[in-house]
C-alpha positions as CSV (number, residue, x, y, z in Angstrom):
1,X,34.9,51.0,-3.4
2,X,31.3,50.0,-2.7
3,X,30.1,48.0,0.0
4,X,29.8,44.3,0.3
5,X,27.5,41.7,1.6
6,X,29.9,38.8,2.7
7,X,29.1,37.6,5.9
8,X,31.7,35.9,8.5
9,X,32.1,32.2,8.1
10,X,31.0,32.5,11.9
11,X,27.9,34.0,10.9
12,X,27.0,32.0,8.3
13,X,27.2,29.0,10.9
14,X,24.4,30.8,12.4
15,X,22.1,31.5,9.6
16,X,22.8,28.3,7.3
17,X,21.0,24.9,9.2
18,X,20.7,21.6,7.3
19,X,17.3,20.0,6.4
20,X,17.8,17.8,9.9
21,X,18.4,20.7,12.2
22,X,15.3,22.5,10.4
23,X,13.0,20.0,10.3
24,X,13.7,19.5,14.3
25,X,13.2,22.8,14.8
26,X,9.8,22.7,13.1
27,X,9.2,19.3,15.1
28,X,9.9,21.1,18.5
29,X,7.8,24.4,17.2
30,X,4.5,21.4,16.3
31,X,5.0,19.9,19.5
32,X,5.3,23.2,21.4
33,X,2.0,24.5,20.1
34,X,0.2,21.2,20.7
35,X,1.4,21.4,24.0
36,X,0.4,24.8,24.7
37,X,-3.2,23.8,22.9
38,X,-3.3,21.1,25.2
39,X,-2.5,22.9,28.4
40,X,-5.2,25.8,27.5
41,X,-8.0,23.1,27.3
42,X,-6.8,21.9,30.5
43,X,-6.9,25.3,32.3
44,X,-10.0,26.8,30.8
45,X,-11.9,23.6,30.6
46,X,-12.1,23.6,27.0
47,X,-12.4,21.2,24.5
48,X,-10.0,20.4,21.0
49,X,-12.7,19.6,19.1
50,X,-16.0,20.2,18.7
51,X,-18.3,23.2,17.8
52,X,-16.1,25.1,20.6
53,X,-13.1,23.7,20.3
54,X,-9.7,25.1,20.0
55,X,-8.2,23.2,16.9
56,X,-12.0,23.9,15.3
57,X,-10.8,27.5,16.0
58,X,-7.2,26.8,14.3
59,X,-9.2,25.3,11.6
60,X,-11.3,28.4,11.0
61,X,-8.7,30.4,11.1
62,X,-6.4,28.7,8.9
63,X,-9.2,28.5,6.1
64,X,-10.3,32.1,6.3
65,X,-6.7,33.2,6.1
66,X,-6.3,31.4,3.3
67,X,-9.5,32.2,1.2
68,X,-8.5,35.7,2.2
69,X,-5.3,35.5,0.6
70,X,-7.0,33.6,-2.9
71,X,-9.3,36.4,-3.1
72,X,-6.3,39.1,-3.1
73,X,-4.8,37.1,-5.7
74,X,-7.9,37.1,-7.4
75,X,-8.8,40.8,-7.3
76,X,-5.0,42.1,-7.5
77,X,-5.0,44.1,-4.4
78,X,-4.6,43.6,-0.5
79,X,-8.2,44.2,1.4
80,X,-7.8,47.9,2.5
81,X,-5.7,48.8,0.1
82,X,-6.7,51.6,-2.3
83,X,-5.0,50.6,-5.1
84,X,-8.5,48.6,-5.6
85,X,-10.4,51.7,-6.0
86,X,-12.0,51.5,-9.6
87,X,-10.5,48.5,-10.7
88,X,-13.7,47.3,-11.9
89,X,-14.1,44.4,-8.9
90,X,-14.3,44.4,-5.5
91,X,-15.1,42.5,-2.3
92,X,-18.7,42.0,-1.7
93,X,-18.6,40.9,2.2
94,X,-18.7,37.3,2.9
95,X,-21.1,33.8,2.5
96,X,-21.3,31.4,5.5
97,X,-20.4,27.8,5.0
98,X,-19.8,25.1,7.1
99,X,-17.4,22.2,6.3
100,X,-16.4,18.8,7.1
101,X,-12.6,18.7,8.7
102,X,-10.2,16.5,10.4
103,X,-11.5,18.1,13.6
104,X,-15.4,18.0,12.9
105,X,-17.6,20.6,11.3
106,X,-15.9,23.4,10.9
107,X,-18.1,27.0,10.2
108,X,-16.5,30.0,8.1
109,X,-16.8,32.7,6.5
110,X,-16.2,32.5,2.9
111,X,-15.4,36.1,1.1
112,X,-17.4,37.5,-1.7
113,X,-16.6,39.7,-4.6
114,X,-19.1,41.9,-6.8
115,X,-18.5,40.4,-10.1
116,X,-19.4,36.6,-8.8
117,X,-16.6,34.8,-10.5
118,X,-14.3,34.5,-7.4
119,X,-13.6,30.8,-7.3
120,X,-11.8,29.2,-4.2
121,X,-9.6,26.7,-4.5
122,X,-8.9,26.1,-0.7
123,X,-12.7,25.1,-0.2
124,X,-14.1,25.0,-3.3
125,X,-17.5,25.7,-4.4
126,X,-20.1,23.9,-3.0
127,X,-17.5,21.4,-1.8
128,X,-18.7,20.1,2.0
129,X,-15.3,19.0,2.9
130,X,-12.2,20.1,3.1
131,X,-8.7,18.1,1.9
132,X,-7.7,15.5,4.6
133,X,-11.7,14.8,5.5
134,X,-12.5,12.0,2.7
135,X,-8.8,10.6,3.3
136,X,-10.1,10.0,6.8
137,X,-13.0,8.2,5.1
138,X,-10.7,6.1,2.4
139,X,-8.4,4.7,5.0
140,X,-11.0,3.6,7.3
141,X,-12.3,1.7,4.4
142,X,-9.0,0.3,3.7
143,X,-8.9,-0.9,6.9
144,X,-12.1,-3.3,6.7
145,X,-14.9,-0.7,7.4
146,X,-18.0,-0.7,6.1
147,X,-20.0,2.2,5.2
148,X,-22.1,1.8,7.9
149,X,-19.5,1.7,10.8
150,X,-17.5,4.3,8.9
151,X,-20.5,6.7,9.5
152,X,-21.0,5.7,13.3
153,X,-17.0,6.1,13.6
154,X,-17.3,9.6,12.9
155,X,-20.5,10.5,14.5
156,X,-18.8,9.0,17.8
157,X,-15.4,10.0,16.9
158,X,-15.6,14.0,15.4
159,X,-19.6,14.5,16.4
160,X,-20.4,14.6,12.6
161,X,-23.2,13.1,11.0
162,X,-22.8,12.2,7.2
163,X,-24.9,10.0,5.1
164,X,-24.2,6.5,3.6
165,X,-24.5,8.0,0.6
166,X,-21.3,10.2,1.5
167,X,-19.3,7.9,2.1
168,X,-20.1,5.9,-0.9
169,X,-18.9,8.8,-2.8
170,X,-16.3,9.9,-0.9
171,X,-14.7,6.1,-1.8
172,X,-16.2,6.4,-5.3
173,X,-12.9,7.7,-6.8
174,X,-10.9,4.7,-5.5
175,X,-12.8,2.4,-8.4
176,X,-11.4,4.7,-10.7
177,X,-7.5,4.8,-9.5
178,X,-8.2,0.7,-9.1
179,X,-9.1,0.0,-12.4
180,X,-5.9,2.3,-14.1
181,X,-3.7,0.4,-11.6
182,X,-4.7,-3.2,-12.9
183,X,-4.6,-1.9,-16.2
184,X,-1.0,-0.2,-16.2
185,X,2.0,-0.8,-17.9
186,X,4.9,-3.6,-16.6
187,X,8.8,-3.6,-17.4
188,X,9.6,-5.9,-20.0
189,X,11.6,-8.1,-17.3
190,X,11.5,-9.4,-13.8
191,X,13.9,-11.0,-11.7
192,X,11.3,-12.6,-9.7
193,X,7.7,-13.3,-9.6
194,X,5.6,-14.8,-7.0
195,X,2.0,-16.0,-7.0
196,X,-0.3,-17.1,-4.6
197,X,-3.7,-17.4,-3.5
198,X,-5.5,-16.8,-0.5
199,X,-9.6,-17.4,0.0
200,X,-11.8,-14.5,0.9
201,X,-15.4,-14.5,2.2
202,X,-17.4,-12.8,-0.7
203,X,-21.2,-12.6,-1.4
204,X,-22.4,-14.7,-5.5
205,X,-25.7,-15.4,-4.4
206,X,-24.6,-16.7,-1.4
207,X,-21.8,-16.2,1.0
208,X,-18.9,-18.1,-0.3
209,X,-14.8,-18.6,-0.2
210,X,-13.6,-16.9,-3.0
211,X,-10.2,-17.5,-4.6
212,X,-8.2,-14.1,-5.2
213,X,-4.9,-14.2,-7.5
214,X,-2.0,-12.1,-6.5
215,X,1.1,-11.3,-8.5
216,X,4.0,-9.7,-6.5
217,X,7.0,-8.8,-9.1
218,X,10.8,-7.7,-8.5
219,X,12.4,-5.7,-11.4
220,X,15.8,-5.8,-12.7
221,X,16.2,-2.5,-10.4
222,X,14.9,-4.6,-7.3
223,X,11.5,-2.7,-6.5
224,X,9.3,-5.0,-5.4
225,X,5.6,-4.5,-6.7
226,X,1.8,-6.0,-6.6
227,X,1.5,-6.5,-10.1
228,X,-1.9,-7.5,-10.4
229,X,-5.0,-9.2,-8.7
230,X,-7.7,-10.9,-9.2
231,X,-10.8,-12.8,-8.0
232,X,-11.6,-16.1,-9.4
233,X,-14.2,-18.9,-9.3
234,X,-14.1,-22.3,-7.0
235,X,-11.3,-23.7,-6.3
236,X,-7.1,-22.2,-7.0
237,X,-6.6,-23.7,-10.9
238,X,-4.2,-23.8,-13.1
239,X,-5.9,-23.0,-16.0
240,X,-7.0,-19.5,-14.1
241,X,-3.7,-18.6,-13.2
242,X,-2.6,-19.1,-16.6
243,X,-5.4,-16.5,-18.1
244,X,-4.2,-14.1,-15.7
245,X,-0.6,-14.6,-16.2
246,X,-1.3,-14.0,-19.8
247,X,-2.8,-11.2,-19.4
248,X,0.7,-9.6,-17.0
249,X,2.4,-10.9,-20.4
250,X,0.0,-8.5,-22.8
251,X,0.8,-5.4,-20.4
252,X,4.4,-5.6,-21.0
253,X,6.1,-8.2,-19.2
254,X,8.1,-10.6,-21.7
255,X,10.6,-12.1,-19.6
256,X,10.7,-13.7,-16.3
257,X,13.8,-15.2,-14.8
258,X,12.4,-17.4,-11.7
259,X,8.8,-18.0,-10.9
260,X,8.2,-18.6,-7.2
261,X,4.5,-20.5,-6.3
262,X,3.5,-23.5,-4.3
263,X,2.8,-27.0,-5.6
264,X,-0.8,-26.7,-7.5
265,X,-0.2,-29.6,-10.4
266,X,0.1,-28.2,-13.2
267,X,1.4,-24.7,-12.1
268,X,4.8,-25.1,-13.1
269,X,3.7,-26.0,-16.9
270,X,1.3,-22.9,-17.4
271,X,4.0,-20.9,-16.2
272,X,6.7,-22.2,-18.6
273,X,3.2,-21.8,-21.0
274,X,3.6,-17.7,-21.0
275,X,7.3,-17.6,-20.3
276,X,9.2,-20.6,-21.7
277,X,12.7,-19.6,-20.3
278,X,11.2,-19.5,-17.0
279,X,13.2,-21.3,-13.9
280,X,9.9,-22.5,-11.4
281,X,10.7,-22.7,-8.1
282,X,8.5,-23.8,-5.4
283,X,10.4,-25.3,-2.5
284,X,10.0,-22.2,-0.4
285,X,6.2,-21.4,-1.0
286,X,6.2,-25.4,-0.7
287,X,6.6,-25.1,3.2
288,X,3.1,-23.2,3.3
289,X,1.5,-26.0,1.8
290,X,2.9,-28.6,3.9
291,X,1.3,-27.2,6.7
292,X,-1.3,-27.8,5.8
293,X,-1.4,-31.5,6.2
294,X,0.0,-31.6,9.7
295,X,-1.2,-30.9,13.0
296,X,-0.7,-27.1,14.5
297,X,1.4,-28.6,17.1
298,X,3.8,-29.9,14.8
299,X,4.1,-26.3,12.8
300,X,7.1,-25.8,14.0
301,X,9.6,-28.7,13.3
302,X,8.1,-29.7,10.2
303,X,8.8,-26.2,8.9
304,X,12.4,-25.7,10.2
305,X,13.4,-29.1,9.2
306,X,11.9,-28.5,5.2
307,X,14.0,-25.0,5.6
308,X,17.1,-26.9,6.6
309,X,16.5,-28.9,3.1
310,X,15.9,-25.7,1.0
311,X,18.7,-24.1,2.5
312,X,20.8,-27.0,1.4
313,X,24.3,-25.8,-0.4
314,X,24.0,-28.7,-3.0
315,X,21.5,-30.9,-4.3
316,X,23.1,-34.1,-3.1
317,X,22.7,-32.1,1.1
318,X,19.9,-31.2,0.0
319,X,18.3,-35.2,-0.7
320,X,20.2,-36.2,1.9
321,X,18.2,-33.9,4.3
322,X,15.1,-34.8,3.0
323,X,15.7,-38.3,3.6
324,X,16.3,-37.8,7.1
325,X,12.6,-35.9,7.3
326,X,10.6,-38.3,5.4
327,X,12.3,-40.9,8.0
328,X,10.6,-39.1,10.6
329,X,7.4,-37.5,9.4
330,X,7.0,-39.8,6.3
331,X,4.3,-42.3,8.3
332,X,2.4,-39.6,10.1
333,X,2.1,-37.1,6.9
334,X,2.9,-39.3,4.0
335,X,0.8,-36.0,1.7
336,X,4.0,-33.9,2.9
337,X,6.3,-36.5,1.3
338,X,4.5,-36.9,-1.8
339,X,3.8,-33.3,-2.1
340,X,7.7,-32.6,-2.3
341,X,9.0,-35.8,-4.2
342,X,6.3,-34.9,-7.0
343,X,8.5,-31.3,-7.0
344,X,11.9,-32.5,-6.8
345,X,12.8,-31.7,-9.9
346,X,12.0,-27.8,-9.6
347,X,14.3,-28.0,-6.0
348,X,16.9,-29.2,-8.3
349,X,17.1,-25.7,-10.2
350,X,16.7,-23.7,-7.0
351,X,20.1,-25.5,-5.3
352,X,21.4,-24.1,-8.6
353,X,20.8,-20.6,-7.8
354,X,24.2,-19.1,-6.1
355,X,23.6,-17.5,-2.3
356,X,22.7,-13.9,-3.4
357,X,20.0,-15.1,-5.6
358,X,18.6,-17.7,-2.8
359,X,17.8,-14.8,-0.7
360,X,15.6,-13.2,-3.0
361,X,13.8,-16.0,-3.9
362,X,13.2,-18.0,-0.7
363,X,12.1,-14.6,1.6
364,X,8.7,-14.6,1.6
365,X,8.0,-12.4,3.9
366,X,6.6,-9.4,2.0
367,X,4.1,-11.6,0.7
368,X,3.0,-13.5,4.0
369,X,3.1,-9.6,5.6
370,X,0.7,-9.1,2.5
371,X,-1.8,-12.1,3.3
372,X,-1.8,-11.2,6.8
373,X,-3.2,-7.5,5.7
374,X,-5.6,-8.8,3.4
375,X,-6.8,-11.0,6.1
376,X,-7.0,-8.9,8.6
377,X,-9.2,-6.2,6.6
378,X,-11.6,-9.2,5.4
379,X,-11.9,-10.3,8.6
380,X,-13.1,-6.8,10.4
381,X,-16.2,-7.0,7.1
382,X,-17.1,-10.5,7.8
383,X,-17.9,-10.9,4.1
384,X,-17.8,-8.7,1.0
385,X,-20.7,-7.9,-1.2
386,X,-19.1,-8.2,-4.5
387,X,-16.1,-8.6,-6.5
388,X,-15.4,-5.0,-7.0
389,X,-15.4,-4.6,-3.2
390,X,-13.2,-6.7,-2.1
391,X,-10.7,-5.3,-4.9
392,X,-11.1,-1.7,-3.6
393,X,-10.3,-3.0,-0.2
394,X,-6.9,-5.2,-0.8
395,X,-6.0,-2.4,-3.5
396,X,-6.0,0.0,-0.7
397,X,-4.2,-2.0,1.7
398,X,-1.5,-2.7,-0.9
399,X,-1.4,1.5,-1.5
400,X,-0.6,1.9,2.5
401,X,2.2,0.7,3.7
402,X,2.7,0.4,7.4
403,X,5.6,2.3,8.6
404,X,8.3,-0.1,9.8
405,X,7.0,-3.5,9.2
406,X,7.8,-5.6,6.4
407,X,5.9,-4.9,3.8
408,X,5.0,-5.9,-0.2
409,X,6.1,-2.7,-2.3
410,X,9.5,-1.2,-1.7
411,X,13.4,-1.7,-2.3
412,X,15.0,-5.4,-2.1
413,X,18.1,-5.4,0.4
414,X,21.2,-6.2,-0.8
415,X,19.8,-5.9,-4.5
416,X,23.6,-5.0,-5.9
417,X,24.7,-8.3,-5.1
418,X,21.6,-10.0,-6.1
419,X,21.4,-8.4,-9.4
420,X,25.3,-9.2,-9.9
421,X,24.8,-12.9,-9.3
422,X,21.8,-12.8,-11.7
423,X,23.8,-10.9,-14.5
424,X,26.3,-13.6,-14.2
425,X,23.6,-16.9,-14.1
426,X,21.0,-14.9,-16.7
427,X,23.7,-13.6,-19.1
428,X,22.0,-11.0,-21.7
429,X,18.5,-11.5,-20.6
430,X,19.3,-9.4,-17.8
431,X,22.0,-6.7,-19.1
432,X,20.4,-6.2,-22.2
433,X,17.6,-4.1,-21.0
C-alpha cells in the first residue's frame, strides 16, 4: 500500500489558525518591526524619515524588490539565471528615479531591459509618486486644506517640496468620481428620506452664505446613503428643493414612504409634488428649527420638553404635552408655538407610525454627525472659491467615514424590526420590490 499524507488531528491544531489568530500574529510581527525600527534610530541616532532615514530605506527596498520581480515576469527568467541566454531580451542595467512616498522622497534604481518596452507597473513611467502619496494629498483636502497649506504641510511634515500645480492635479481626479456619484443610479424605493440645509461660506463675486441641499436616503435593505447635494442661490426655498428632488425622482427613485425635513412653508407640498403617497414628517427635524428662536441658555429644556411631545405614544399625549410647553415657553418664544401648530397636522401621521418605525425616523444623528463634518472642513478654508469646490470637499468628507463615530452612510440598527413594522403599515409598496 502507498504512503499517505494525513496528518494527526493534533497536528493539524498546529498548522490550521483562523483569520483572528493570523491576523494577530501579523499585528504582533508589524508592531515588532516598528519597534525594532524605532529602537535602531534611537541607538544609532538615526532618523525614520528623510533622505537617510530607515523607513526611506524600507521604501527603497520594497520598490526595487518589486520592479525586480516585474521585470523577471517581463523577460521570463530570474536575473542570473541562464535560461535568459538568447532569448532575444535582456536586462540593460538600471535608470535612477526619485519618487514621492508616504515617507518623503524616496531615490531608486529602476531596471532596464535592451528592447525598451519594459513597463513598470509598481512605479510607472514617468509617474513622480508612488500609490499612497496623492491619497495623503486627497485627504488633507477632504479635511479643509487648501492647496496652499497642503504644500507647506508636506514640506514641514515629509521635507518634500511640490508645486501648487501638483496638488491641483493630484485632487483633479476627485471632480471626475464627484460628478459620476451625483449622477448615479437610486433604488426605486426608500423607507426614509431626509433633507436639510446648512449655509456655507462660498466666493460669487463676493464672499457670501451659500445654501447647500443634502439628501440622505435609507433603502428597503436599511443602508443609509447621501443621495445627492447641491448648492443653491439665497435663501433655503421650496421651489429649489423641489428641482432637486425631481431630479432624485429621474435617477430612479419612484417611491418614498416618509419624508423627514424641518418646517420651510411649503416643503411638505413640493414633496407630496414628486411623491404623492409620501407621509411628511417634520416634528423631529422641527426641534432644530426651534432653536433657533430661543436663547442658548434655554437649548436645553426647550429641546427635551419638544422631545417628550414627539415621543408621545398617541396623539391625544402628544397635544396634551404640547399644551403644557406652550404654557411655559408660549410668551417668551411665541415663533416656537406657531412654528409647531402650523405643523400639527404632519405630527399627526408621525404618532401613527408604530415604535420600530419612530426610531428610524426621529434619530437624526447621522445627519447632525454629517453637518458637523461639513462644518468643520468649511470652517478650517474660511471660504470656498467656487461651487465645484466646495462639492469636492463635502463629497470627500461623505466618502470617509470616521472610525467609530456615528456617521451618515452605513447599516440601520435594528433594521429587521424596522422593515417588519413598515411591511405591515406600507403593505405592497414595500414587499413588492
Amino acid at each position: 500500500m502507498g504512503t499517505t499524507n494525513e496528518q494527526s488531528p493534533h497536528e493539524n491544531e498546529h498548522q490550521v489558525q483562523t483569520g483572528a489568530e493570523l491576523a494577530r500574529i501579523a499585528t504582533e510581527q508589524n508592531r515588532e518591526l516598528a519597534e525594532d525600527l524605532i529602537e535602531r534610530a534611537r541607538r544609532n541616532g538615526l532618523q525614520l524619515v528623510g533622505e537617510n532615514g530607515l523607513l526611506t530605506g524600507l521604501v527603497k527596498l520594497v520598490l526595487e524588490g518589486a520592479l525586480e520581480a516585474e521585470m523577471a515576469d517581463h523577460l521570463g527568467y530570474e536575473k542570473g539565471d541562464p535560461a535568459g541566454a538568447g532569448s532575444g531580451n535582456h536586462r540593460n542595467g538600471t535608470s535612477r528615479k526619485t519618487v514621492l512616498s508616504q515617507v518623503g522622497p524616496v531615490q531608486i534604481n529602476i531596471p532596464r531591459d535592451r528592447a525598451g518596452n519594459f513597463n513598470p507597473q509598481i512605479v510607472p513611467k514617468h509617474s513622480r509618486r508612488v500609490d499612497g502619496f496623492s491619497e495623503t494629498i486627497i485627504s488633507l483636502y477632504a479635511k479643509g486644506l487648501t492647496t496652499g497649506e497642503i504644500q507647506a504641510h508636506l514640506a514641514e511634515v515629509y521635507d518634500i517640496e511640490v508645486s501648487r500645480d501638483l496638488v491641483s492635479r493630484a485632487t483633479a481626479q476627485v471632480a471626475q468620481d464627484l460628478a459620476a456619484w451625483r449622477t448615479r443610479p437610486l433604488d426605486r424605493v426608500y423607507a426614509v428620506l431626509l433633507i436639510d440645509c446648512i449655509y456655507i461660506k462660498i466666493r460669487d463675486g463676493a464672499v457670501a452664505n451659500k445654501p447647500v441641499y443634502i439628501a440622505v436616503g435609507i433603502n428597503l435593505d436599511g443602508d443609509r446613503d447621501v443621495l445627492g447635494m447641491w448648492v443653491g442661490t439665497g435663501g433655503e426655498g421650496p421651489k429649489q428643493w423641489m428641482t432637486w428632488l425631481t431630479e432624485l425622482r429621474n435617477r430612479g427613485i419612484q417611491d418614498v414612504l416618509i419624508a423627514c425635513c424641518d418646517g420651510l412653508k411649503g416643503l411638505p407640498e413640493s414633496i407630496n409634488d414628486v411623491w404623492p403617497q409620501t407621509d411628511v414628517q417634520l416634528c423631529v427635524v422641527m426641534v432644530r428649527t426651534s432653536l433657533r428662536y430661543a436663547a442658548k441658555q434655554y437649548w436645553g429644556a426647550i429641546a427635551r420638553q419638544l422631545k417628550e411631545v414627539y415621543t408621545a405614544k398617541t396623539a391625544d399625549e402628544a397635544e396634551q404635552r404640547f399644551a403644557r410647553f406652550e404654557e411655559e415657553w408660549g410668551e417668551r418664544y411665541p415663533a416656537v408655538i406657531d412654528t409647531w401648530r402650523r405643523s400639527w397636522e404632519h405630527m399627526i401621521v408621525f404618532m401613527r407610525f408604530p415604535a420600530p418605525i419612530r426610531r428610524v425616523v426621529y434619530t437624526t444623528n447621522m445627519i447632525e454627525s454629517l453637518n458637523s463634518r461639513f462644518r468643520q472642513a468649511s470652517r478650517r478654508r474660511g471660504h470656498f472659491p467656487d461651487d465645484d469646490a466646495a462639492l469636492k470637499v463635502l463629497y470627500l468628507v461623505i466618502q470617509n467615514p470616521i472610525k467609530n463615530h456615528a456617521n451618515v452612510t452605513g447599516r440601520t440598527q435594528s433594521w429587521k424590526q424596522a422593515i417588519n413594522s413598515l411591511a405591515s403599515h406600507y403593505g405592497d409598496r414595500v414587499t413588492d420590490r
